[in-house]
C-alpha positions in Angstrom: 95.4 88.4 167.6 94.8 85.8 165.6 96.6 82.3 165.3 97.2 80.1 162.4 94.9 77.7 163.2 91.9 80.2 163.5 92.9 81.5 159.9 93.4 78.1 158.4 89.5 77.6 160.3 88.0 80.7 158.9 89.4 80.5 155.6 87.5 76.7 155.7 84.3 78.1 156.9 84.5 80.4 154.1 85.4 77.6 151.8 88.3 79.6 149.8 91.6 78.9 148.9 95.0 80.8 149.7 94.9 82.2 146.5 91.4 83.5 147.0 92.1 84.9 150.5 95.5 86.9 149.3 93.0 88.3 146.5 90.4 89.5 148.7 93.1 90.6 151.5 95.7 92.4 149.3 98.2 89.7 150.1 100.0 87.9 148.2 100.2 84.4 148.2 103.3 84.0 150.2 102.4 86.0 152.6 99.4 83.7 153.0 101.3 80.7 153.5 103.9 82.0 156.0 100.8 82.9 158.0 99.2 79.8 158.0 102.6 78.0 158.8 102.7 80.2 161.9 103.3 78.2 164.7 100.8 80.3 167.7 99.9 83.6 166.9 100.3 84.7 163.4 103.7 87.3 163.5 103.5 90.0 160.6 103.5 94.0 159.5 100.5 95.7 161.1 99.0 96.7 157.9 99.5 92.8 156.4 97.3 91.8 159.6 95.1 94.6 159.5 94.3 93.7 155.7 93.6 90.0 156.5 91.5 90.6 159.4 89.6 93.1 157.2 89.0 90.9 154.6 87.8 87.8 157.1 85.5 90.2 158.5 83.9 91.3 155.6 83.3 88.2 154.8 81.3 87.3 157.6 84.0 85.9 159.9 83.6 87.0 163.3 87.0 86.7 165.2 86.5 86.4 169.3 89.4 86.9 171.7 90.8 84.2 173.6 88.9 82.8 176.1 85.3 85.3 175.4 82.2 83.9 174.2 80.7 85.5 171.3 76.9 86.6 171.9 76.1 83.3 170.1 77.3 81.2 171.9 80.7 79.9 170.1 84.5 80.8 170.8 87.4 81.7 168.5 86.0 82.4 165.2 82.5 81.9 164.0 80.6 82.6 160.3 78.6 85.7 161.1 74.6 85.3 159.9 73.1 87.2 157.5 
């Protein structure tokens, strides 16, 4: 799960815009924005979640359940190295 804070953080990190983030997801802009407007954890179609979550990944963002530290260190989203 992911909540709209987390993607309004990662989509920060990776220094994009909504616009950008629909592009790289398969989303489209609205979609974007009623995710980010979420209140808690973002509510959607599996595939529409699975497409964003895709996209953040392969862009280096590293999304850690609630509550786990990543191997690094952080908690709840962090810009993967390398």
């Amino acid at each position: 799960m992911i909540t709209a804070a987390q993607l309004r953080a990662a989509r920060s990190l990776l220094g994009i815009d909504q616009r950008r983030l629909a592009e790289v997801s398969g989303l489209s802009v609205p979609t974007i924005q009623r995710m980010e407007a979420s209140e808690g954890v973002i509510r959607g179609n599996v595939d529409s979640l699975m497409k964003l979550i895709d996209a953040l990944d392969t862009a280096g963002i590293e999304l850690i359940a609630e509550g786990a530290v990543s191997p690094e260190g952080g908690r709840g989203i962090r810009l993967k190295k390398g």
